[in-house]
C-alpha positions as CSV (number, residue, x, y, z in Angstrom):
1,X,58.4,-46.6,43.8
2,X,59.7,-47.6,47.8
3,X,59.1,-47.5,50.9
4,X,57.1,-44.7,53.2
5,X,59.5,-43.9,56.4
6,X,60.3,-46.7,58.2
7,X,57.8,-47.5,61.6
8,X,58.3,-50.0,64.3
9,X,55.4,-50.9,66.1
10,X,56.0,-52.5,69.6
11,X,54.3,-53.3,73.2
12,X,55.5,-51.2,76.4
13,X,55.8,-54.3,78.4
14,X,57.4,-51.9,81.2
15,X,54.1,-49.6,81.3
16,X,50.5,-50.1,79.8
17,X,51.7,-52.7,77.8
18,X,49.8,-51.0,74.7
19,X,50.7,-50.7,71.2
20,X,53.4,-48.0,70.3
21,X,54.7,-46.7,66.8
22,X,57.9,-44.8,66.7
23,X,59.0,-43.5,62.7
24,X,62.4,-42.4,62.1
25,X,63.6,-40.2,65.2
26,X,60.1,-39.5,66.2
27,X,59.2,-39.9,69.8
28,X,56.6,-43.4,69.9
29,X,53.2,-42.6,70.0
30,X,50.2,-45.1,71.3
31,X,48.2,-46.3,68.4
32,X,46.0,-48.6,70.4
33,X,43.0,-47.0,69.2
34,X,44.1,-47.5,65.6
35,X,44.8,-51.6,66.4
36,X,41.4,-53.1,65.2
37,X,42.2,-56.5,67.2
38,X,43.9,-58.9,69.2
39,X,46.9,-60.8,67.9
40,X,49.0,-64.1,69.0
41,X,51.5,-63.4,70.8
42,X,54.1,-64.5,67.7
43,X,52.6,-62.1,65.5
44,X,53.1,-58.2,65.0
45,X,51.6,-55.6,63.7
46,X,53.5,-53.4,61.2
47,X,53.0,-51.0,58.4
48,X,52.1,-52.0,54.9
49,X,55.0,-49.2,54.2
50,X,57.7,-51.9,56.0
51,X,57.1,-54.4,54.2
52,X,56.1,-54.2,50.7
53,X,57.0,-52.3,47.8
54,X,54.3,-50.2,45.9
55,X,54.4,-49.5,42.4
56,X,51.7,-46.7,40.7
57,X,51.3,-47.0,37.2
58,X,51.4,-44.4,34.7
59,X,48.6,-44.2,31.4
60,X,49.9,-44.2,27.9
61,X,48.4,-42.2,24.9
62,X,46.9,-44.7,22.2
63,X,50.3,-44.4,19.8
64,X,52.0,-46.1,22.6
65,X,50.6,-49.1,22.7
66,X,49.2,-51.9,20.1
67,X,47.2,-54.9,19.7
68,X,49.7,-56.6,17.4
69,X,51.8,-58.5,20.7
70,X,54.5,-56.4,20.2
71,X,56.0,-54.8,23.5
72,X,55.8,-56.4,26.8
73,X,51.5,-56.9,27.6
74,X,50.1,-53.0,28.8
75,X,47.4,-53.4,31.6
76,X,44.8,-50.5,31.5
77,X,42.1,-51.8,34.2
78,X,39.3,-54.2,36.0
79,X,38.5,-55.1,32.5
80,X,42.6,-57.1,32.7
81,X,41.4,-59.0,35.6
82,X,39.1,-61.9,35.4
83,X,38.7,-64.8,38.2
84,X,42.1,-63.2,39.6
85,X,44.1,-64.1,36.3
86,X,45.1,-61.7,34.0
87,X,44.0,-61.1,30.7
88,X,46.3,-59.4,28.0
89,X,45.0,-57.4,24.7
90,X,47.4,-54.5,24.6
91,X,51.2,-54.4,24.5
92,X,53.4,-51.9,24.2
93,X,57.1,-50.8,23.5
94,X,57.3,-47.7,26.1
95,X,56.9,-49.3,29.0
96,X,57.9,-47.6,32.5
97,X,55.9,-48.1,35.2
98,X,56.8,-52.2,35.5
99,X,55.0,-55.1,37.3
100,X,57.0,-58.3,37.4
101,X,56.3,-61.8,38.0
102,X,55.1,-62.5,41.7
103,X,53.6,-58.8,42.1
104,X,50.1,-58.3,43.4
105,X,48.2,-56.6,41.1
106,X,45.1,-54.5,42.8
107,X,42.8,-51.7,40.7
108,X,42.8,-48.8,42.8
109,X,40.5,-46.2,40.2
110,X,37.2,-46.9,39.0
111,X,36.1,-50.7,40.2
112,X,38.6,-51.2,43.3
113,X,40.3,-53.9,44.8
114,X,40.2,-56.7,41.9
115,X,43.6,-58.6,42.2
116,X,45.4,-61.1,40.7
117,X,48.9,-62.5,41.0
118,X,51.0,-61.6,37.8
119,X,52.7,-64.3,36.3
120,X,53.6,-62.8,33.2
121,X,57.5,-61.9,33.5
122,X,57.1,-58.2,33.3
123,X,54.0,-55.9,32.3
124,X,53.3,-52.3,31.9
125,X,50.8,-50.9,34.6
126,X,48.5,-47.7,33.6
127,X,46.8,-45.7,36.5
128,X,44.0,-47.8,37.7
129,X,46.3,-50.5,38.9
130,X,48.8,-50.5,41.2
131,X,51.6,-53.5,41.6
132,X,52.4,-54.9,45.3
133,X,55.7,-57.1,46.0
134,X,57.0,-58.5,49.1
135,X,60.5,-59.2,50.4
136,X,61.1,-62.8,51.3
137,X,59.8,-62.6,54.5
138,X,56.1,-62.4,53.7
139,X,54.2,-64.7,51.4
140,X,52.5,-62.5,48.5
141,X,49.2,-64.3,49.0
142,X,49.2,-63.5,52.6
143,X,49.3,-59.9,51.3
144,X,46.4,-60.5,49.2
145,X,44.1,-62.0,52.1
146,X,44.6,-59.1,54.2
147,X,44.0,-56.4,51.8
148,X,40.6,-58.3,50.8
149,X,39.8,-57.5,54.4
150,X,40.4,-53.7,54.0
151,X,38.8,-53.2,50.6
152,X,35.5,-51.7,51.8
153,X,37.5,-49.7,54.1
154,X,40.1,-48.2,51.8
155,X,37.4,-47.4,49.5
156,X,35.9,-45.2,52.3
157,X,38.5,-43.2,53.0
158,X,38.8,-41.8,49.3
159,X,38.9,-38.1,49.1
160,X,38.6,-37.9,45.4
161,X,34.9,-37.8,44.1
162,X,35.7,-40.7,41.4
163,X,35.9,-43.8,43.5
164,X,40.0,-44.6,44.3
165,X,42.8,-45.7,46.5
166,X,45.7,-43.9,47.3
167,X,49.2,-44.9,47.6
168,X,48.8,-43.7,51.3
169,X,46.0,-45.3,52.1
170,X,47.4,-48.5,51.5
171,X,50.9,-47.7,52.7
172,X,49.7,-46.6,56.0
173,X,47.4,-49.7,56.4
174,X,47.9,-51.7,59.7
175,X,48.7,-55.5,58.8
176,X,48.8,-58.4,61.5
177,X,51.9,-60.4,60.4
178,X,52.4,-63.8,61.6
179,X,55.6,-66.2,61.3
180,X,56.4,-67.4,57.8
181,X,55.3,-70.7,58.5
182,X,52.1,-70.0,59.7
183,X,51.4,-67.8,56.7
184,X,51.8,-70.9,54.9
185,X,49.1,-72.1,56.7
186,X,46.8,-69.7,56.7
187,X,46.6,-69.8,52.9
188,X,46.1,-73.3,52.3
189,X,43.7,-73.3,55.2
190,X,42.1,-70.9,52.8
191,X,42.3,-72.5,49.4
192,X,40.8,-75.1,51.4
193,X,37.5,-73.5,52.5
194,X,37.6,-71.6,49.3
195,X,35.3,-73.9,47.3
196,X,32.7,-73.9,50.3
197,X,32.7,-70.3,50.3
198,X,32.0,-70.3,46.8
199,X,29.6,-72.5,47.3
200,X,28.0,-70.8,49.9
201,X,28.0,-67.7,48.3
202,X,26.4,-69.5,45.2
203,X,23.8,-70.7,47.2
204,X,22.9,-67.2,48.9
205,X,22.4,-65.8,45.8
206,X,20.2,-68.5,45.0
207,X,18.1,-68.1,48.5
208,X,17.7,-63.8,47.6
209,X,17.1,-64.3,43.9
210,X,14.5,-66.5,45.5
211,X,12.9,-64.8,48.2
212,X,12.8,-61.7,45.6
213,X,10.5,-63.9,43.2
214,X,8.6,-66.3,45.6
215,X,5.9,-63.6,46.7
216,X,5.2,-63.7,42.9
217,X,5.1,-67.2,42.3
218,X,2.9,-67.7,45.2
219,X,0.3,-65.4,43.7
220,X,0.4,-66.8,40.1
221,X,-0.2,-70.0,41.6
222,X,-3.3,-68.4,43.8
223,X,-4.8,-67.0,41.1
224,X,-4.3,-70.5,39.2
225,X,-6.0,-72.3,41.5
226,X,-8.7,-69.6,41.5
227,X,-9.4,-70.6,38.1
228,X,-9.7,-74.2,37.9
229,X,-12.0,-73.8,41.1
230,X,-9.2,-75.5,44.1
231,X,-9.0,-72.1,45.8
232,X,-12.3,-72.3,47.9
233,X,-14.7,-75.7,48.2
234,X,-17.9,-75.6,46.0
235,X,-21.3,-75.4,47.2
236,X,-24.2,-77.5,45.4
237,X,-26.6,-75.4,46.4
238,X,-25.0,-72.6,44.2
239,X,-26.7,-71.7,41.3
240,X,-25.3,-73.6,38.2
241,X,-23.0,-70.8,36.0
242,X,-24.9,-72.2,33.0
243,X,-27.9,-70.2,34.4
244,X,-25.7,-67.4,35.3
245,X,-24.6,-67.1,31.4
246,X,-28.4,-67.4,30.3
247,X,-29.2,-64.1,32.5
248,X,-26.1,-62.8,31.0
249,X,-27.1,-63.3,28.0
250,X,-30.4,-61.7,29.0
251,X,-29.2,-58.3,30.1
252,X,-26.9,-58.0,27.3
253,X,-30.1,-58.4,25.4
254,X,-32.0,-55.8,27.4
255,X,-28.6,-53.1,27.0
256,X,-28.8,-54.1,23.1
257,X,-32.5,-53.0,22.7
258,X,-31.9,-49.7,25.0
259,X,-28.7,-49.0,22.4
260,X,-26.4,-48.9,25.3
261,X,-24.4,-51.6,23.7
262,X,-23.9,-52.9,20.0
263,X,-24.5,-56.5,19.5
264,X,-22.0,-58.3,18.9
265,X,-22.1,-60.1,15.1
266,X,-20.1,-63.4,16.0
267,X,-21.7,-64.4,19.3
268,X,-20.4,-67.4,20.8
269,X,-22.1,-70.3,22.4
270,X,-20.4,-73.2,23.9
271,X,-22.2,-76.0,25.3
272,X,-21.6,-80.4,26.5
273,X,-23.0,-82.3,24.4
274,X,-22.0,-86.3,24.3
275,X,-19.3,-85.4,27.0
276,X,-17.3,-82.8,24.6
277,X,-17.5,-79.4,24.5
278,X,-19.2,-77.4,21.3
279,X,-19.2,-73.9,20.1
280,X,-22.0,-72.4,17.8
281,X,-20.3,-69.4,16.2
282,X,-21.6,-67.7,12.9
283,X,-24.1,-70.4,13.0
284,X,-21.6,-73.2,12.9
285,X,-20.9,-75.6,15.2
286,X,-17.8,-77.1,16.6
287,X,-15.9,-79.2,18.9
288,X,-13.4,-77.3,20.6
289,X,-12.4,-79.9,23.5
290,X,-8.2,-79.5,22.2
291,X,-9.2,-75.9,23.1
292,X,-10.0,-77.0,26.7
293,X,-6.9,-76.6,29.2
294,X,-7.9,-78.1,32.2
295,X,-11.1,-79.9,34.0
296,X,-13.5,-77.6,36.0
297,X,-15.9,-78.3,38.8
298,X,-19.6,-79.2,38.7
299,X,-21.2,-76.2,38.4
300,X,-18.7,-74.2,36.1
301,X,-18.7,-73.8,32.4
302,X,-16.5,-72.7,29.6
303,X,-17.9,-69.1,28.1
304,X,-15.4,-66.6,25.8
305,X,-14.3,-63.2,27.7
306,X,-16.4,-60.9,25.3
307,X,-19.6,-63.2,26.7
308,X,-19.0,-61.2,29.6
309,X,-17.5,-58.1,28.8
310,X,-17.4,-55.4,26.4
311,X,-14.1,-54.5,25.1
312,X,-12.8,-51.3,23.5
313,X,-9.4,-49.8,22.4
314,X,-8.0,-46.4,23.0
315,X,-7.4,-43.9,20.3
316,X,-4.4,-41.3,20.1
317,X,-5.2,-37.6,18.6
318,X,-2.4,-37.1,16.3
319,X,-0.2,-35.6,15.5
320,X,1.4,-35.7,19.7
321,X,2.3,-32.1,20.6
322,X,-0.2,-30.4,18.9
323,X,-1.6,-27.8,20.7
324,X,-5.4,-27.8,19.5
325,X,-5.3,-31.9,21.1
326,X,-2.7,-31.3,23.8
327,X,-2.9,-29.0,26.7
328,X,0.7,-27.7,28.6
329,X,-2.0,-27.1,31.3
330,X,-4.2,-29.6,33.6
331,X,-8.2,-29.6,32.4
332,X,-10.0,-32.0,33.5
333,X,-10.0,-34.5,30.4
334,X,-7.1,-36.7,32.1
335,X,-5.0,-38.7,29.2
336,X,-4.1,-42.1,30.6
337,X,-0.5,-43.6,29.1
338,X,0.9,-46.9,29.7
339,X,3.1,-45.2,32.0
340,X,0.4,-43.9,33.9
341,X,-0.9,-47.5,34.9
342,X,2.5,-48.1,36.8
343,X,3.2,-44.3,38.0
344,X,0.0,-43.2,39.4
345,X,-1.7,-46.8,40.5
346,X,-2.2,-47.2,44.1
347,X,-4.3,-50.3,45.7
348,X,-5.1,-51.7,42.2
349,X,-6.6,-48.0,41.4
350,X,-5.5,-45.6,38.6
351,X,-5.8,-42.1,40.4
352,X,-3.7,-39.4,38.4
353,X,-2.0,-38.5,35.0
354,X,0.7,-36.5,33.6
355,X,-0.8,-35.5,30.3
356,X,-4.3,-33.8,29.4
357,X,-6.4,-33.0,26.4
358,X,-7.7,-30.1,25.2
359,X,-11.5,-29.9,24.3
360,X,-10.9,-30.6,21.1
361,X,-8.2,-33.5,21.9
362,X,-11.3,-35.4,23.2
363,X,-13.3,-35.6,20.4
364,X,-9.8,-37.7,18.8
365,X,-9.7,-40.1,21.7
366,X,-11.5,-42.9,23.7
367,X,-13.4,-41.7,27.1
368,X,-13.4,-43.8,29.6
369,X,-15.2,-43.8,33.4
370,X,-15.2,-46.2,36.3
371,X,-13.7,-49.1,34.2
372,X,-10.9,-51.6,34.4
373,X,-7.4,-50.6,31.8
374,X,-5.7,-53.3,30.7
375,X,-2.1,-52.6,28.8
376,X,-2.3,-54.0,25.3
377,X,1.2,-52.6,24.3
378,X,4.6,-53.0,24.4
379,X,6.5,-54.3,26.7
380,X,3.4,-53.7,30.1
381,X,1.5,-56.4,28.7
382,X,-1.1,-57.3,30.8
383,X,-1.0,-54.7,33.6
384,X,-4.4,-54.0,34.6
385,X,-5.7,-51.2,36.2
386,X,-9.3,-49.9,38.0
387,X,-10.1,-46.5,36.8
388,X,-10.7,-43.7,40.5
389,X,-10.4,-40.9,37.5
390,X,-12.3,-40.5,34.0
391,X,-10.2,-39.9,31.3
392,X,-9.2,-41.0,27.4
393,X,-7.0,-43.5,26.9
394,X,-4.0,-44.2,24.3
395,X,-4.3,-46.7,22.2
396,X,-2.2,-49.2,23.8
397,X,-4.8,-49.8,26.3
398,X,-7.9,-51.3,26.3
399,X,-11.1,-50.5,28.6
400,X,-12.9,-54.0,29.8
401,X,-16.6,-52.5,30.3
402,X,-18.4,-54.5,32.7
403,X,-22.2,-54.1,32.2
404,X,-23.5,-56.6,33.8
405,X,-25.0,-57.1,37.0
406,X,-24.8,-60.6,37.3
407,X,-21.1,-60.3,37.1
408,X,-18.8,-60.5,40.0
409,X,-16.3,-58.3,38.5
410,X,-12.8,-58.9,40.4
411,X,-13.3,-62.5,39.7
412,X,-13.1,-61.2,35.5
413,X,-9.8,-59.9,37.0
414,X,-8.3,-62.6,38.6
415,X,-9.0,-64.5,35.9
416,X,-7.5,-62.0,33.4
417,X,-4.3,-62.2,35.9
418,X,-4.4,-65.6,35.5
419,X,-4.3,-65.6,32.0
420,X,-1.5,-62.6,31.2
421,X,1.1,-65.7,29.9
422,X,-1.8,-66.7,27.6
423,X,-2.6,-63.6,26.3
424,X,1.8,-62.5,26.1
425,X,1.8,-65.7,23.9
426,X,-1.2,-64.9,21.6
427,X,0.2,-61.1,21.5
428,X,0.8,-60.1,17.7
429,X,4.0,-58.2,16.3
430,X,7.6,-59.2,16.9
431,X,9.3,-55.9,18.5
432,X,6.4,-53.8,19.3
433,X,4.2,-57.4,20.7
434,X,0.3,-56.1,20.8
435,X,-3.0,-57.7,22.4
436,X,-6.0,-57.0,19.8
437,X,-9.7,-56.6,21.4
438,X,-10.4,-59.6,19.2
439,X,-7.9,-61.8,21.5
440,X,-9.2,-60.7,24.9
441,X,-12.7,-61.4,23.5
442,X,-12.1,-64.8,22.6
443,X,-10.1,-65.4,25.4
444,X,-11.9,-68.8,26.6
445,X,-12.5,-68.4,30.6
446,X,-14.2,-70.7,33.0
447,X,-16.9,-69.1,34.9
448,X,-17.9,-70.3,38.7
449,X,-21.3,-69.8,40.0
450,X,-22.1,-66.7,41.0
451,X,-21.7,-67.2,44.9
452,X,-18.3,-69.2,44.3
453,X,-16.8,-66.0,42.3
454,X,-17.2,-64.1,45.4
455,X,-16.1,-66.6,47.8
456,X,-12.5,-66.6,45.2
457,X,-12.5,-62.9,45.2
458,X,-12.6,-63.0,48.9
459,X,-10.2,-65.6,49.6
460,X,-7.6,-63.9,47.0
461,X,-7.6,-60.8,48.7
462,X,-7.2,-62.7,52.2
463,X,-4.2,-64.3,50.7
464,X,-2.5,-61.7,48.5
465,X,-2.8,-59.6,52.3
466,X,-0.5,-62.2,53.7
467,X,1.5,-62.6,51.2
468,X,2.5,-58.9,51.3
469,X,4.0,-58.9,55.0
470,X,6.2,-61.9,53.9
């Protein structure tokens, strides 16, 4: 505890009329390059060393202190001061290094420069606070403005590689004091503004948190409007989708009778009839119009995902880390992770891995080439990814195979990224959420003509670009 030597600071009016310190019997010595700023002429600048007192505090082993309120209160830390008022869980009957009522408390280890004025009538300081008082010259909460000024700055001149602030660096601070009166007036000037800043400041926060997450919630929007055909106008001379789905249906039927592709044992049909919409499934029909979620163009109609895809899930070799599945070496039988998707995906295209299969590892997994990943897992759900690589895939993915050729296939994707809230919501599992193939597959979609899925896919990609230099 006290004072550093003693400094007077003063102006040469008799020469350059500069700022001069002169400490004990020390010749003065210009400090103008150390004076930040111009002051009124009633004010001066002095040493935090002439006028306050600074107490360190001192830690105490755990058979010092209690939690049964017996002692004086024992602050440790940050964690003491909350909306500058202190709060007390620790006492103590050792005490020694003493803050009194009136001090300034600051935290000067760890998180720095949290303060609070102590009204408690004496405490017990540890280490990572330090205790300021004044004389009655200078109004304690005059102190506390200034050093809230020189908080960034003290913290920069720590030496120590844990973030601190020394006795010295405070000590040797420059302060700008003005009369005692005018100190009063400074800080009820500043309780004044106080609730504006904090208003402000509440209001900033808002404004960031809001440009971080607009660009977002513009595209979700895009891509909703995509879907329930606002994003571009619709042409009548397009070709209805309802003959779209029939030629669908008629390739699938080709693929089936090649053996490319298995037919599917619960085809769905849906189809108007008497204004409501029907589904023929299993040979059973059915009105599914509380299925419907919004109104779609002329033109359009209401098909299920697997209509229009095929959809198959990954498979893991097991057990992981064994050697005749897993190689420590790259081959080229790429094994594609969730993590992959969000490591190695660049322009909407998966184009690396860190894990391969051996030979044998294959034969145990699911190969996929030239397809579009979705995440089925965990907590990626959703994440979708075009394949640049061939590879196997884990078993929290699924590959969407698009066989089609009447298929505009980024349109199946928009709408897919349309529908990731739907699909989060019909995910099974409580900690470990999951999306089956059978919920993609009946995931209803609405399908545009053929021509209006490109004219979507075009003007989402022209909007998603502008969105991006936002």
């Amino acid at each position: 505890m006290g004072y550093f030597s003693r400094s007077v600071i003063f102006h040469d009016l008799d020469t350059d009329n500069l700022p001069y310190e002169k400490v004990g019997k020390n010749e003065p010595v210009c400090i103008a390059d150390e004076v930040p700023f111009e002051i009124p002429d009633t004010w001066e600048w002095v040493r935090f060393s002439a006028v306050i007192e600074l107490q360190s505090g001192q830690d105490m082993t755990p058979d010092k202190y209690n939690s049964a309120k017996q002692g004086i209160p024992y602050l440790t830390g940050a964690s003491n001061i909350e909306n500058e008022k202190v709060i007390i869980n620790r006492w103590t009957e050792y005490g020694k290094a003493f803050a009194y009522k009136g001090d300034l408390l600051i935290t000067c280890k760890g998180t720095i420069g949290t303060m609070a004025i102590l009204e408690e009538n004496q405490v017990h300081i540890a280490r990572q606070i330090m205790a300021i008082r004044s004389g009655n010259l200078i109004k304690i909460e005059y102190i506390q403005l200034v050093l809230e000024t020189l908080v960034a700055s003290l913290k920069a001149a720590a030496k120590s590689m844990i973030p601190g602030v020394s006795r010295e660096d405070i000590l040797s601070s420059l302060l700008p004091l003005p009369p005692y009166n005018e100190q009063s007036k400074i800080i009820a000037f500043f309780k004044s503004v106080t609730p504006f800043i904090d208003e402000y400041s509440k209001k900033e926060s808002q404004l960031q948190n809001l440009n971080c997450v607009f660009p977002e919630l513009l595209k979700k929007s895009i891509l909703q409007e995509a879907v329930q055909g606002k994003l571009v106008p619709q042409d009548p001379a397009d070709e209805p989708a309802s003959v779209l789905l029939k030629r669908i249906r008629s390739e699938k039927e080709q693929l089936i009778k090649a053996g490319k592709i298995k037919r599917d044992k619960h085809e769905s049909v849906i189809f108007r009839r008497d204004n409501s919409h029907y589904e023929k499934l299993d040979g059973i029909e059915r009105c599914i119009d509380d299925e419907i979620p919004f109104d779609i163009p002329e033109g359009w109609c209401w098909t299920r995902l697997g209509t229009m895809i095929g959809v198959q899930r990954g498979a893991s070799p097991r057990p992981k880390g064994s050697p005749e599945y897993w190689s420590s070496e790259r081959t080229p039988h790429h094994w594609i992770k969730i993590s992959d998707i969000t490591k190695y995906t660049q322009n909407d295209y998966l184009y690396d891995t860190d894990e391969f299969l051996t030979d044998l590892g294959t034969t145990k997994s699911v190969f996929v080439d030239s397809d579009y990943l979705i995440t089925a897992a965990s907590g990626s759900l959703g994440k979708i990814a075009k394949l640049n690589i061939s590879g196997y895939i884990y078993d929290g993915l699924m590959c969407m195979c698009f066989k089609n050729t009447s298929l505009e296939m980024d349109y199946i994707i928009i709408l897919i990224q349309a529908m990731v809230e739907l699909l989060m919501s019909l995910s099974t599992g409580t900690a470990w959420k999951n999306i089956t193939t059978d919920i993609l597959k009946n995931l209803l979609i609405p399908l545009p003509p053929l021509s209006e899925q490109r004219r979507i896919v075009e003007k989402q990609r022209e909007l998603f670009d502008k969105i991006t230099l936002i």
